[in-house]
N, CA, C and O atoms as a Tripos MOL2 file, in Angstrom:
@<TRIPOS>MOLECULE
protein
  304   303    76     0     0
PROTEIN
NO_CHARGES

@<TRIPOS>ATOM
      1 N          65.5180 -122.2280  106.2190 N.3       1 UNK1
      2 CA         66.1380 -123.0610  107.2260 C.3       1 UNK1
      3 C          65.2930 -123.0870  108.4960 C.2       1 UNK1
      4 O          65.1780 -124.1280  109.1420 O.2       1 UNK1
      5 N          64.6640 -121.8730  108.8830 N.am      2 UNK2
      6 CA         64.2170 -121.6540  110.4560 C.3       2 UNK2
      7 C          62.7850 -122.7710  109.9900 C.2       2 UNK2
      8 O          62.4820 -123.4820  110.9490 O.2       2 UNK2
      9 N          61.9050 -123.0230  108.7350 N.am      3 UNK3
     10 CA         60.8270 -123.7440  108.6900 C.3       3 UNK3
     11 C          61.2970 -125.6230  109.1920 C.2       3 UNK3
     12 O          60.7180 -126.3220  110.0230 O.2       3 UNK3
     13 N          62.5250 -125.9890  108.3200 N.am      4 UNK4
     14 CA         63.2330 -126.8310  108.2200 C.3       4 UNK4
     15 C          63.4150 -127.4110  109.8190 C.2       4 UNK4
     16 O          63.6190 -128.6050  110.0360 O.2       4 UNK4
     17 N          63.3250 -126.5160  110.7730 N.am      5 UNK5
     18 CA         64.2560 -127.2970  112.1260 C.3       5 UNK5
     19 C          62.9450 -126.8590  112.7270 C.2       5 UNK5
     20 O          62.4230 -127.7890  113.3430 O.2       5 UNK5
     21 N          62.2090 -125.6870  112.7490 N.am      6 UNK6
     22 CA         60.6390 -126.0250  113.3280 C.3       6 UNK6
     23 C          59.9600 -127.6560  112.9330 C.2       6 UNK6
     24 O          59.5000 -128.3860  113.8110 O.2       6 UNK6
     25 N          60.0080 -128.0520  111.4070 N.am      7 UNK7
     26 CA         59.8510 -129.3760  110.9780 C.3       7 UNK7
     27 C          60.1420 -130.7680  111.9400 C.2       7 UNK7
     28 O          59.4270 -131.6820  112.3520 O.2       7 UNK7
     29 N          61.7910 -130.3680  112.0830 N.am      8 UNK8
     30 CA         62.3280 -131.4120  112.8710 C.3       8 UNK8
     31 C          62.0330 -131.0880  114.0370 C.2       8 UNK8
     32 O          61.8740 -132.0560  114.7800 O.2       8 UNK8
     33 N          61.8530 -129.7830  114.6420 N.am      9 UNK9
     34 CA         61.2130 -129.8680  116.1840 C.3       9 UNK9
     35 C          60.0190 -130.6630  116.5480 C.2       9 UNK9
     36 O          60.0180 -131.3790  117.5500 O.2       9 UNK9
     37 N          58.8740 -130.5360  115.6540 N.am     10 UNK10
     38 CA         57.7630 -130.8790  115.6800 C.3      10 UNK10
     39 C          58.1860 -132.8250  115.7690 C.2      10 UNK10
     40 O          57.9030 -133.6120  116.6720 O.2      10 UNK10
     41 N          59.0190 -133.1130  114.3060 N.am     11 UNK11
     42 CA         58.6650 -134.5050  114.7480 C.3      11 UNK11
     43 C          59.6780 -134.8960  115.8040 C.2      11 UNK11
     44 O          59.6960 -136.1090  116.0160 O.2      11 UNK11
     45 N          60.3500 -134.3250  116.3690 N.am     12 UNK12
     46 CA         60.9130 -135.0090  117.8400 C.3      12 UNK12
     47 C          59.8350 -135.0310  118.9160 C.2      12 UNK12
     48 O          59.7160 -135.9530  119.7240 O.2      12 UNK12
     49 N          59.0310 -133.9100  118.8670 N.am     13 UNK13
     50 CA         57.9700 -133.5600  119.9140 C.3      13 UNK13
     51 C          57.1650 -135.2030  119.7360 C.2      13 UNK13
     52 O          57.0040 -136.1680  120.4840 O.2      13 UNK13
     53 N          56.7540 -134.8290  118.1550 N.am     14 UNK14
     54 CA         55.6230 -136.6140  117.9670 C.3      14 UNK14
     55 C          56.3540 -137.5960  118.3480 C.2      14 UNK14
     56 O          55.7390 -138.6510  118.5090 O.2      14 UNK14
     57 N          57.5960 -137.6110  118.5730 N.am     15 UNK15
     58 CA         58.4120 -138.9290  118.7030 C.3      15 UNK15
     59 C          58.4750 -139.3630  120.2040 C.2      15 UNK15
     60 O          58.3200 -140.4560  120.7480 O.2      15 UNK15
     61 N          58.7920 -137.9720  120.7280 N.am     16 UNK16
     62 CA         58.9190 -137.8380  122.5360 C.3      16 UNK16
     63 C          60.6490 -138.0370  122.4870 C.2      16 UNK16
     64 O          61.4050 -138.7470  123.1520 O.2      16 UNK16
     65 N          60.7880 -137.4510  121.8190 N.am     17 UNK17
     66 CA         62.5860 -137.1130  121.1140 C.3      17 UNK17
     67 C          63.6440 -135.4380  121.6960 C.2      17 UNK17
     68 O          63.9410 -134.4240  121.0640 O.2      17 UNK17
     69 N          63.8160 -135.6940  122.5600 N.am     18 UNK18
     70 CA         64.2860 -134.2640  122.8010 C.3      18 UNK18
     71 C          65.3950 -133.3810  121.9690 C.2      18 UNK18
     72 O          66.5460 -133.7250  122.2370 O.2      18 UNK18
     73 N          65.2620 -132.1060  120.8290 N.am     19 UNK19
     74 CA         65.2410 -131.7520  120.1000 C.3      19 UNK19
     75 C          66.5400 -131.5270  120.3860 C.2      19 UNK19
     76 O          67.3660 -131.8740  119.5410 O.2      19 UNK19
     77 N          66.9610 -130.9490  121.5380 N.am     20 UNK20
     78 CA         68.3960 -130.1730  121.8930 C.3      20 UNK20
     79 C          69.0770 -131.7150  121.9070 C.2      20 UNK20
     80 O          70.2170 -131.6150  122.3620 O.2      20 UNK20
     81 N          68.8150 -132.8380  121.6240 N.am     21 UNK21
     82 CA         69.8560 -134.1010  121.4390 C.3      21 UNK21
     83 C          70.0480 -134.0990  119.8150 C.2      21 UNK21
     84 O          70.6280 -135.1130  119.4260 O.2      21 UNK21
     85 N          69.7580 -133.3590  118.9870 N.am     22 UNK22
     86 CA         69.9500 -133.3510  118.0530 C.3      22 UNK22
     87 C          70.9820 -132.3540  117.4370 C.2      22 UNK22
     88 O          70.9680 -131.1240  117.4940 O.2      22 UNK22
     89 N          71.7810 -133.0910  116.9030 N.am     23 UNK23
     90 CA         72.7310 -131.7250  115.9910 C.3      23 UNK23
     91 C          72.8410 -131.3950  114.7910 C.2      23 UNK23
     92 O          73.2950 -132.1550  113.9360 O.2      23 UNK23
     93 N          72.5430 -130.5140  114.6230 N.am     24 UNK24
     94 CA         72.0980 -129.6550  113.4070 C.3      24 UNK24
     95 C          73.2730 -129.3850  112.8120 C.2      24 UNK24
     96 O          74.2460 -128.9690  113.4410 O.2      24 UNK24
     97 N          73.2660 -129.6370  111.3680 N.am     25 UNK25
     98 CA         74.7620 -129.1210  110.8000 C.3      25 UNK25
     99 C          73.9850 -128.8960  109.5310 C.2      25 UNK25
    100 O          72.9660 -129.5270  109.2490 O.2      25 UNK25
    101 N          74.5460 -127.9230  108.7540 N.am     26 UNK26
    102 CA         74.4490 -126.9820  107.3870 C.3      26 UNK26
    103 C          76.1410 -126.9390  106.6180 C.2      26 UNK26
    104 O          77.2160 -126.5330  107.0600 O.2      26 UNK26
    105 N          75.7390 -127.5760  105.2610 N.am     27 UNK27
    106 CA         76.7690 -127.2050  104.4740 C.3      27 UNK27
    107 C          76.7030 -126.1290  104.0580 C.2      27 UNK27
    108 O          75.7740 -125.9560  103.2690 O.2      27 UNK27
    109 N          77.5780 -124.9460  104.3460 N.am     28 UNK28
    110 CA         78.1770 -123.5800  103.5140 C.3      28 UNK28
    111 C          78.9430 -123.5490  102.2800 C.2      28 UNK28
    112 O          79.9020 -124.3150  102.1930 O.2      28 UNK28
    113 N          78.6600 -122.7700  101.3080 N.am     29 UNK29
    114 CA         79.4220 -122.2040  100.3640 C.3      29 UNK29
    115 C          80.8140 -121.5140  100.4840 C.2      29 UNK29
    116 O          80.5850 -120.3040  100.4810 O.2      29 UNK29
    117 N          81.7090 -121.6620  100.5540 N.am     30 UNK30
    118 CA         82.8260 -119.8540  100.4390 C.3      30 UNK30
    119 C          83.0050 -119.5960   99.3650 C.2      30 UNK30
    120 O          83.8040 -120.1920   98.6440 O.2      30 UNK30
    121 N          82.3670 -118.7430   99.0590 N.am     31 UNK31
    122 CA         82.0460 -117.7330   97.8050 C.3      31 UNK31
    123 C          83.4330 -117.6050   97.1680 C.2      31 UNK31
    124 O          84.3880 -117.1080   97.7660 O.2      31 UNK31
    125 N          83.4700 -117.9340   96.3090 N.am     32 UNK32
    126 CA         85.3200 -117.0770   95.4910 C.3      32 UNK32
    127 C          85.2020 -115.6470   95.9550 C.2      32 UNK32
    128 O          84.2510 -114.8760   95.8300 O.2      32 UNK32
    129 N          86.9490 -115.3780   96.7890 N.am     33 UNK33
    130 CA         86.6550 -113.8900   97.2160 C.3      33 UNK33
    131 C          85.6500 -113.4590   98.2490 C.2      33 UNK33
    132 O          85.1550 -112.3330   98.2880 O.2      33 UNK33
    133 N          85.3920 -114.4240   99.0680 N.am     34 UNK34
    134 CA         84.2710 -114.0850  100.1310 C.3      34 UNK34
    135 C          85.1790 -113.9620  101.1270 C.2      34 UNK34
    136 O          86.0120 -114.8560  100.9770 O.2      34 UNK34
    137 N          85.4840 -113.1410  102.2860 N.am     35 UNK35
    138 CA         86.1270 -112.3970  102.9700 C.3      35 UNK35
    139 C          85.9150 -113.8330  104.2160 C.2      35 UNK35
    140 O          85.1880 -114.8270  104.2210 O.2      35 UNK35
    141 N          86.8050 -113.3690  105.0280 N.am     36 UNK36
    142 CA         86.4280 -114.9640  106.4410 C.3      36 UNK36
    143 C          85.4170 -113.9750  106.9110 C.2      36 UNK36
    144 O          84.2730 -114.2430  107.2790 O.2      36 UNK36
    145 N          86.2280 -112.2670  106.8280 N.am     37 UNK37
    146 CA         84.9330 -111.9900  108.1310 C.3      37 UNK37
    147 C          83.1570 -112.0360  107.6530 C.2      37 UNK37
    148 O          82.3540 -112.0400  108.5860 O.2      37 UNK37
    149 N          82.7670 -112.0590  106.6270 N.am     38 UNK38
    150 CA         81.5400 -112.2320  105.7650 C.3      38 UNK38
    151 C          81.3990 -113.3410  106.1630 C.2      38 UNK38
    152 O          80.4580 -113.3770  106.9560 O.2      38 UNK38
    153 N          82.2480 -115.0770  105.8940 N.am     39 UNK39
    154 CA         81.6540 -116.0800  105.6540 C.3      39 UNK39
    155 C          81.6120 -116.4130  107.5090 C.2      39 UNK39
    156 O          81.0240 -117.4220  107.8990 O.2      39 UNK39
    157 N          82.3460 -115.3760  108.6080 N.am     40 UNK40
    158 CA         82.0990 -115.9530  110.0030 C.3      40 UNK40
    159 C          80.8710 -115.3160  110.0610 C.2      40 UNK40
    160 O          80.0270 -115.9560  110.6890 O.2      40 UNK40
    161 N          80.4740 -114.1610  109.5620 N.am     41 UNK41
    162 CA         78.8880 -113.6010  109.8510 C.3      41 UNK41
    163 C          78.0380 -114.5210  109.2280 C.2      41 UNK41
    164 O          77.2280 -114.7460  110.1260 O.2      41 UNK41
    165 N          77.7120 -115.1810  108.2910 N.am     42 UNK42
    166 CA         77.1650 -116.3060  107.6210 C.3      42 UNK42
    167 C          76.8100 -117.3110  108.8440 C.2      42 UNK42
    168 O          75.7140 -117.5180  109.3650 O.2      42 UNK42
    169 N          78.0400 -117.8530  109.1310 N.am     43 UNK43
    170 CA         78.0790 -118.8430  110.1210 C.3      43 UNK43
    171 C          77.6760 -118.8080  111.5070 C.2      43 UNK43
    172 O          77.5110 -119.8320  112.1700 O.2      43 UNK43
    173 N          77.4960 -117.4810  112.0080 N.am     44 UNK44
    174 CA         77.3960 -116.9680  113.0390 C.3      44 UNK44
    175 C          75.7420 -116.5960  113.0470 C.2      44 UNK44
    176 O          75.1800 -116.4840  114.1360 O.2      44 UNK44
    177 N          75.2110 -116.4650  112.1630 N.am     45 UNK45
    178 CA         73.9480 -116.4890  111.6710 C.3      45 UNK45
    179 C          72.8130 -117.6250  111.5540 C.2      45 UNK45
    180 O          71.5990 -117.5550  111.7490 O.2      45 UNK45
    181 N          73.6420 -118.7030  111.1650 N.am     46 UNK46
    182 CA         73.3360 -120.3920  111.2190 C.3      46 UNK46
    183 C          73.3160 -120.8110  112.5800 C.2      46 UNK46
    184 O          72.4900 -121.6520  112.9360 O.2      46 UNK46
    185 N          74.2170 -120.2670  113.4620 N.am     47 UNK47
    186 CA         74.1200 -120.6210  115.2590 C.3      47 UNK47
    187 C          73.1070 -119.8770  115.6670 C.2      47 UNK47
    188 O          72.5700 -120.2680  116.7040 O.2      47 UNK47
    189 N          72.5690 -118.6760  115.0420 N.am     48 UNK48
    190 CA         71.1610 -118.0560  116.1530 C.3      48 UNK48
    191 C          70.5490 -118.7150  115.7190 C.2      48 UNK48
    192 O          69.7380 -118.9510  116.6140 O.2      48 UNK48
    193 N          70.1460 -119.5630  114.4770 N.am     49 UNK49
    194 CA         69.3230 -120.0830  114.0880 C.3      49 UNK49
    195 C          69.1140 -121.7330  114.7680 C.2      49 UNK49
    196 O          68.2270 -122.5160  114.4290 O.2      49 UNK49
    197 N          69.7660 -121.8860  115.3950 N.am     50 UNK50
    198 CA         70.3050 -123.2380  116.5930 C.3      50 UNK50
    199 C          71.4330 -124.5470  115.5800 C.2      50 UNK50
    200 O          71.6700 -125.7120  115.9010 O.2      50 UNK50
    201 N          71.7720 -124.0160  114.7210 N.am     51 UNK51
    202 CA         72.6880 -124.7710  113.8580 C.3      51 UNK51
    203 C          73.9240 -124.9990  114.6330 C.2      51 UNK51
    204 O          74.4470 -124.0300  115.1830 O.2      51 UNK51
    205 N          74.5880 -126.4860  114.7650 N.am     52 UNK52
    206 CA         75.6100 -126.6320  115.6800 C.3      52 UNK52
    207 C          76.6350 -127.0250  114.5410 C.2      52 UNK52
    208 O          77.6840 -127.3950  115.0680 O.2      52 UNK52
    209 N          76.6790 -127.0600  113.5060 N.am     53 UNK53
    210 CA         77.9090 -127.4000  112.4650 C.3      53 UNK53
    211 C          78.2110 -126.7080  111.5520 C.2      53 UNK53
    212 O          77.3950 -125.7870  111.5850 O.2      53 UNK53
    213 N          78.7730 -126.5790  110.8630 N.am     54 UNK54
    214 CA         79.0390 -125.7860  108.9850 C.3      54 UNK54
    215 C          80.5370 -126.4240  108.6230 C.2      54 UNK54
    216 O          81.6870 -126.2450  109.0240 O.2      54 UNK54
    217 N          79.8080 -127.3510  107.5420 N.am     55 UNK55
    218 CA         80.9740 -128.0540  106.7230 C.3      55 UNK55
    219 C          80.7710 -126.8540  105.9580 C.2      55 UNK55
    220 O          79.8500 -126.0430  105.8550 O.2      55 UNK55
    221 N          82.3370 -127.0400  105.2680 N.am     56 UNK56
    222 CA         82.7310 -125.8120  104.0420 C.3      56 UNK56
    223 C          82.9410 -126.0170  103.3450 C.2      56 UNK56
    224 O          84.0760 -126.4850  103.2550 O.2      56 UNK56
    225 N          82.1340 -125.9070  102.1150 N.am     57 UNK57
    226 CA         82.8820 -126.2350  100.6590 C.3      57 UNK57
    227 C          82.7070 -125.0910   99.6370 C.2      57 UNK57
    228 O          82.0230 -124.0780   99.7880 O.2      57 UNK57
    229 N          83.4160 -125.4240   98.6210 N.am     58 UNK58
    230 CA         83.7080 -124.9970   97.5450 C.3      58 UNK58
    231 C          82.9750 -124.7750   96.6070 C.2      58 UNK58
    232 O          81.8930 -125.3080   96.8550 O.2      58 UNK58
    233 N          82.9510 -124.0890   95.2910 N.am     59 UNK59
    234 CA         82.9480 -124.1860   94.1360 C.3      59 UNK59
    235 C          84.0470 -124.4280   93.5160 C.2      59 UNK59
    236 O          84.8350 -123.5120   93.2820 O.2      59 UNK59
    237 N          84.3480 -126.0080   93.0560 N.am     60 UNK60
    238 CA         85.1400 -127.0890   92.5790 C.3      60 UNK60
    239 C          85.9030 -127.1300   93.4000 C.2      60 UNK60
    240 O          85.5430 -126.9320   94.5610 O.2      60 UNK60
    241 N          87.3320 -127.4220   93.0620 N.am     61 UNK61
    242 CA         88.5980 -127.7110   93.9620 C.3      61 UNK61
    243 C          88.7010 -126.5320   94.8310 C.2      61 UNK61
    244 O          88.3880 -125.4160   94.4180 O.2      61 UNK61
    245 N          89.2120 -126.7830   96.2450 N.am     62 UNK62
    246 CA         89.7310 -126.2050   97.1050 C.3      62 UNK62
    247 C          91.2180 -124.8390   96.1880 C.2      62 UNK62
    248 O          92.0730 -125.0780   95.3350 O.2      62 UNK62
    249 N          91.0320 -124.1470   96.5780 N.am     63 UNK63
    250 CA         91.9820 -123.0710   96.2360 C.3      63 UNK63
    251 C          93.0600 -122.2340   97.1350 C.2      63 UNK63
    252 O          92.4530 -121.6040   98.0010 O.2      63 UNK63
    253 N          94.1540 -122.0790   97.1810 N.am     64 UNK64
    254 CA         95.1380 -121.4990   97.8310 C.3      64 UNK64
    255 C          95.1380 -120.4030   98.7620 C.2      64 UNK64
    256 O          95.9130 -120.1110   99.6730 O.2      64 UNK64
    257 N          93.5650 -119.5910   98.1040 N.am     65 UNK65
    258 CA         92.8570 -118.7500   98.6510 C.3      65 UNK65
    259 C          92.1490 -118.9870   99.5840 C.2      65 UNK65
    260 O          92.3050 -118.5730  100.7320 O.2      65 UNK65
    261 N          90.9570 -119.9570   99.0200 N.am     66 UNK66
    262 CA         90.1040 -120.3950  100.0760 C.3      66 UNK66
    263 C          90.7240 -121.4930  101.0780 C.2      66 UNK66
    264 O          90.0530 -121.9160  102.0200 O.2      66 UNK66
    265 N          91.7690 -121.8440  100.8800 N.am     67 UNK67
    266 CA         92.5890 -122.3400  102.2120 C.3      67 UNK67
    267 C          92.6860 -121.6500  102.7560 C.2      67 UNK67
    268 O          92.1680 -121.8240  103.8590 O.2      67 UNK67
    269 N          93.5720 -119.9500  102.4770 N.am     68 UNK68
    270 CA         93.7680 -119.1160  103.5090 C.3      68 UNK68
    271 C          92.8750 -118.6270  104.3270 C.2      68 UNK68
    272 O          93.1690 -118.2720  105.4680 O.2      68 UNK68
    273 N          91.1170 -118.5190  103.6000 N.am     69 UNK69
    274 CA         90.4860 -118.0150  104.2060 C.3      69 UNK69
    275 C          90.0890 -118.4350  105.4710 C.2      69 UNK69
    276 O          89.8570 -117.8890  106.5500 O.2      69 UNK69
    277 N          90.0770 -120.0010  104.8510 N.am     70 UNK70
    278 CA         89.3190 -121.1190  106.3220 C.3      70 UNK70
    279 C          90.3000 -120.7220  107.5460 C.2      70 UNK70
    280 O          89.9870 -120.4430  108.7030 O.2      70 UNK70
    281 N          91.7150 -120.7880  106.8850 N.am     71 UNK71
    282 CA         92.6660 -120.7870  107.9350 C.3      71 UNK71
    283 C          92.5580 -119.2490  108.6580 C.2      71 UNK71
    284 O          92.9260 -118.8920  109.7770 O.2      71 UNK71
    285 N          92.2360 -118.8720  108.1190 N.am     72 UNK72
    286 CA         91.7690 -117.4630  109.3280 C.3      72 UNK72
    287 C          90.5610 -117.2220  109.8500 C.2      72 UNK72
    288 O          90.4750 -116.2540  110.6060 O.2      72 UNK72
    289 N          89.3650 -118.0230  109.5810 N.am     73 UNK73
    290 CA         88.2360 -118.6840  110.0790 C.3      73 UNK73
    291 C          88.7760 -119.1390  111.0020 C.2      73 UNK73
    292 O          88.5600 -118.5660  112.0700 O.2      73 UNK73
    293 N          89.4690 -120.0430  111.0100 N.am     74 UNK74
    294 CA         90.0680 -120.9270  112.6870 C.3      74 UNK74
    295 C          91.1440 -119.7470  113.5190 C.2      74 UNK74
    296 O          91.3620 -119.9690  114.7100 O.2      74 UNK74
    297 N          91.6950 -118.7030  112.9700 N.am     75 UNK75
    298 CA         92.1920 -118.0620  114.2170 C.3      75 UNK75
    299 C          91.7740 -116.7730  114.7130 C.2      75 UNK75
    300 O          92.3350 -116.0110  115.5010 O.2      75 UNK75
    301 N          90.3960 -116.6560  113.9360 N.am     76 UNK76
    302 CA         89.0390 -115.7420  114.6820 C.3      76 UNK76
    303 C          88.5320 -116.4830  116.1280 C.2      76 UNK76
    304 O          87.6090 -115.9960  116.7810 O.2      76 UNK76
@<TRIPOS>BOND
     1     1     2 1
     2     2     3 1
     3     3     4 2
     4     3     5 am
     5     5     6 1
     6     6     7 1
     7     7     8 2
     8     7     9 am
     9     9    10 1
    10    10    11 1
    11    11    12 2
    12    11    13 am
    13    13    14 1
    14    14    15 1
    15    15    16 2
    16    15    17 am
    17    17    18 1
    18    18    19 1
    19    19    20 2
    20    19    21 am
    21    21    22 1
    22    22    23 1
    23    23    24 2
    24    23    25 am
    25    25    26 1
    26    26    27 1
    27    27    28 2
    28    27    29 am
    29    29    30 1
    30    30    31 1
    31    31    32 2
    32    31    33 am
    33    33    34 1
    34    34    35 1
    35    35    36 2
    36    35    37 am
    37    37    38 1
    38    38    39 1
    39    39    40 2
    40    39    41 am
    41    41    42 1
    42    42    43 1
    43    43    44 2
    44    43    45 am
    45    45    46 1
    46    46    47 1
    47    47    48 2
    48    47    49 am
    49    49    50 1
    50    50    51 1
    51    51    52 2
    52    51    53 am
    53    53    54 1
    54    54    55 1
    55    55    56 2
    56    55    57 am
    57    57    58 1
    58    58    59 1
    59    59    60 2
    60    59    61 am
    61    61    62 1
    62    62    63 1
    63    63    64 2
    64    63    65 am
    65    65    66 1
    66    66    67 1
    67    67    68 2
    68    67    69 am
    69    69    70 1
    70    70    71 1
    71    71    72 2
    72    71    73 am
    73    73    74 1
    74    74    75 1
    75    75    76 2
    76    75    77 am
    77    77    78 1
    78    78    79 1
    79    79    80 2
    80    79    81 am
    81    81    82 1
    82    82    83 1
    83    83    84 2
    84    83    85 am
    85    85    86 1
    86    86    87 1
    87    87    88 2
    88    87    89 am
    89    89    90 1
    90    90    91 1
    91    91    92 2
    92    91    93 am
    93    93    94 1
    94    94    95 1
    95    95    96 2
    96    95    97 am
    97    97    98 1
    98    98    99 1
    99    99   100 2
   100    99   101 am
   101   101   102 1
   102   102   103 1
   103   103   104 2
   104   103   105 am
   105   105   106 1
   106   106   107 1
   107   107   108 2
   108   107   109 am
   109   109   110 1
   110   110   111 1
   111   111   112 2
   112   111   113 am
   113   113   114 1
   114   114   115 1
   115   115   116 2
   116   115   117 am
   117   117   118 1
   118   118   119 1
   119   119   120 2
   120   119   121 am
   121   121   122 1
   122   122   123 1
   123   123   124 2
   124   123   125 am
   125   125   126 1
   126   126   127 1
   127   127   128 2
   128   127   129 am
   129   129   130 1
   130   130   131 1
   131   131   132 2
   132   131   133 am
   133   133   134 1
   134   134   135 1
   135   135   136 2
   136   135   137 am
   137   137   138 1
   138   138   139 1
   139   139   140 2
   140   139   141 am
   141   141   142 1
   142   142   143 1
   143   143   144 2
   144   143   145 am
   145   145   146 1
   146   146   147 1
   147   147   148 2
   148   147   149 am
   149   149   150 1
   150   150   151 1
   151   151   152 2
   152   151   153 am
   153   153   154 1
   154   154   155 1
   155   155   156 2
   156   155   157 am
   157   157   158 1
   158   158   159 1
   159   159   160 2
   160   159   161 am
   161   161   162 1
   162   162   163 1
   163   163   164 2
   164   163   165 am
   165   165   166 1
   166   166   167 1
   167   167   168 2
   168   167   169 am
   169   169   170 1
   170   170   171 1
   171   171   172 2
   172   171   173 am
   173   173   174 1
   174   174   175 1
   175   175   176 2
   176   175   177 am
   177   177   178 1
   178   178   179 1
   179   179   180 2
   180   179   181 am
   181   181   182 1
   182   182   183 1
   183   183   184 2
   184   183   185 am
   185   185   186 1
   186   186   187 1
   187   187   188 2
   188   187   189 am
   189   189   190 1
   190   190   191 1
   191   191   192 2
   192   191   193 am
   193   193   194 1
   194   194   195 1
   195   195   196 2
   196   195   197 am
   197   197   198 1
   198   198   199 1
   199   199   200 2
   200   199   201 am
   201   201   202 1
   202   202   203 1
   203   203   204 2
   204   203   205 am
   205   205   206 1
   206   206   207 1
   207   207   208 2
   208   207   209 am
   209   209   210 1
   210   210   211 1
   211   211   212 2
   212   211   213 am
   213   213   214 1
   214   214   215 1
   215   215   216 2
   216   215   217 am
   217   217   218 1
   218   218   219 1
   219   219   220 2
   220   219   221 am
   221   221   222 1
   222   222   223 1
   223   223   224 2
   224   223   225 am
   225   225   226 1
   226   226   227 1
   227   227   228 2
   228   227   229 am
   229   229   230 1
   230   230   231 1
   231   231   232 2
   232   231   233 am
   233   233   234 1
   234   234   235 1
   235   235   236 2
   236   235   237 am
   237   237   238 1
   238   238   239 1
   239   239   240 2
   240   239   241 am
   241   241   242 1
   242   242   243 1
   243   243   244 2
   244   243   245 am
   245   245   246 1
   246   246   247 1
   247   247   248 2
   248   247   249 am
   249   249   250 1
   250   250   251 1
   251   251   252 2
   252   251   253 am
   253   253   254 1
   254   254   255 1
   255   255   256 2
   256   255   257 am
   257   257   258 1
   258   258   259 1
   259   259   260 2
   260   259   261 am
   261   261   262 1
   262   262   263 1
   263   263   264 2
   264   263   265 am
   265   265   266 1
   266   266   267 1
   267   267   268 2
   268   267   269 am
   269   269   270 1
   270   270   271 1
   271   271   272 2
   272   271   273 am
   273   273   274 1
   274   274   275 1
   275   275   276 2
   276   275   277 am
   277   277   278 1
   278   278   279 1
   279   279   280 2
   280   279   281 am
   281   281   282 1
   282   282   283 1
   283   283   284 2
   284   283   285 am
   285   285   286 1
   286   286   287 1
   287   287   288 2
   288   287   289 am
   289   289   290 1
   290   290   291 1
   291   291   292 2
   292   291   293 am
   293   293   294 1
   294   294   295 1
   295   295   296 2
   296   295   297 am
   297   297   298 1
   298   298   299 1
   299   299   300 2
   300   299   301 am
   301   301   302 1
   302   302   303 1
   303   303   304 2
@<TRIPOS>SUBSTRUCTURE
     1 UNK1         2 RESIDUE 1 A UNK
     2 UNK2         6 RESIDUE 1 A UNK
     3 UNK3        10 RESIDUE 1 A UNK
     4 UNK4        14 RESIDUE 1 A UNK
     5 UNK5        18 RESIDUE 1 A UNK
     6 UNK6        22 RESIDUE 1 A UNK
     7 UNK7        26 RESIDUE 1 A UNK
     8 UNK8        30 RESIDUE 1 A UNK
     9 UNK9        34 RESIDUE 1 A UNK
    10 UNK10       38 RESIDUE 1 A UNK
    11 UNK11       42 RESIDUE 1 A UNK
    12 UNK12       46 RESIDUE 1 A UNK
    13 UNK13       50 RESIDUE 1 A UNK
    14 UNK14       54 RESIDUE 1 A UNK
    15 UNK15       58 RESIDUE 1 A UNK
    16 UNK16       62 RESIDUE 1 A UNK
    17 UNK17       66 RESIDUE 1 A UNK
    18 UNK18       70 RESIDUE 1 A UNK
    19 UNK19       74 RESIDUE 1 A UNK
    20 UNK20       78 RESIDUE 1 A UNK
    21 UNK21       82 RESIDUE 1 A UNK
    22 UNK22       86 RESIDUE 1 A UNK
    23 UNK23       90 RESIDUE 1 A UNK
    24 UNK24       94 RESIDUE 1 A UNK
    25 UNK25       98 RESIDUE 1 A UNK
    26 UNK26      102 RESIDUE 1 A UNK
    27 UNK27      106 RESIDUE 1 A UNK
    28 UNK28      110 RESIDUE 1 A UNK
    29 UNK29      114 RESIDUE 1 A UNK
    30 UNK30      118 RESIDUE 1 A UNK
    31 UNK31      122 RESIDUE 1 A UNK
    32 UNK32      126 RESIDUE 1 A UNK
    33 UNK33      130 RESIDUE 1 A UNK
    34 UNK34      134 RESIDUE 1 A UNK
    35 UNK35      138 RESIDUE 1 A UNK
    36 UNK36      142 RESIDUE 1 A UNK
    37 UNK37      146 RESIDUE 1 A UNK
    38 UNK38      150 RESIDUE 1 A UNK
    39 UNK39      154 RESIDUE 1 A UNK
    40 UNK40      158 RESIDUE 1 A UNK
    41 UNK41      162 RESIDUE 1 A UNK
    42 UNK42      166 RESIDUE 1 A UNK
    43 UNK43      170 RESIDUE 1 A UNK
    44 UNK44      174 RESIDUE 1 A UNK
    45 UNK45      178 RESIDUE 1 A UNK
    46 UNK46      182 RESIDUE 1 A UNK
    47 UNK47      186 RESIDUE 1 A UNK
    48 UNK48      190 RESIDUE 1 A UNK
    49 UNK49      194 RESIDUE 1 A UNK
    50 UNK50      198 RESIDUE 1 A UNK
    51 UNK51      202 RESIDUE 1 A UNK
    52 UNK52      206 RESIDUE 1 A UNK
    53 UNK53      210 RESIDUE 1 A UNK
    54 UNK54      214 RESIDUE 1 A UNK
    55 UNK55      218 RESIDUE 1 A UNK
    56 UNK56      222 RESIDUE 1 A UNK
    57 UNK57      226 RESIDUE 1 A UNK
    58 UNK58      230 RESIDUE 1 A UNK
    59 UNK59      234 RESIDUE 1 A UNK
    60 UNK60      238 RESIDUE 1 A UNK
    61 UNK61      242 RESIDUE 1 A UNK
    62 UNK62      246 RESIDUE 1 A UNK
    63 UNK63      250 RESIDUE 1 A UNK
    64 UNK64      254 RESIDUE 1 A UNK
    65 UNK65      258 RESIDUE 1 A UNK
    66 UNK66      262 RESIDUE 1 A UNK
    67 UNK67      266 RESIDUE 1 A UNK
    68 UNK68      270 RESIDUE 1 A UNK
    69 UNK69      274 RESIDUE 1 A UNK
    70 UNK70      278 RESIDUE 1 A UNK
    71 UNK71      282 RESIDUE 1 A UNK
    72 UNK72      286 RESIDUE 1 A UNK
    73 UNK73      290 RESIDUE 1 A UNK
    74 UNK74      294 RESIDUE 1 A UNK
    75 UNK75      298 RESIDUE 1 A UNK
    76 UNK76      302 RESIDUE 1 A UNK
């Protein structure tokens, strides 16, 4: 990822594009059984890296579980 947004730094620089107008977003996994507090360290990991988004998905359908998890993702 960190080569990936050096990439896009560079061509904003060739463009005369200022980089921090750009928002960076990464789709995440939640692992079956991946804890919120694991998948907020994940995510929290993607922001030092200057990542400003994380859509969340699945492996297949959404689950009763991984609802709960997100939902305690949002009251961290």
């Amino acid at each position: 990822m960190r080569h990936k947004l050096d990439v896009l730094a560079k061509h904003c620089d060739d463009l005369g594009r200022p980089f921090g107008e750009i928002e960076k977003t990464i789709s995440a996994r939640l692992a079956p059984g991946e804890s919120a507090a694991d998948f907020a360290r994940r995510c929290a990991a993607f922001a030092d890296l200057g990542i400003d988004h994380v859509g969340v998905i699945t492996q297949g359908p959404w689950t009763e579980e991984a609802v709960r998890t997100a939902a305690a993702l949002l009251k961290s």
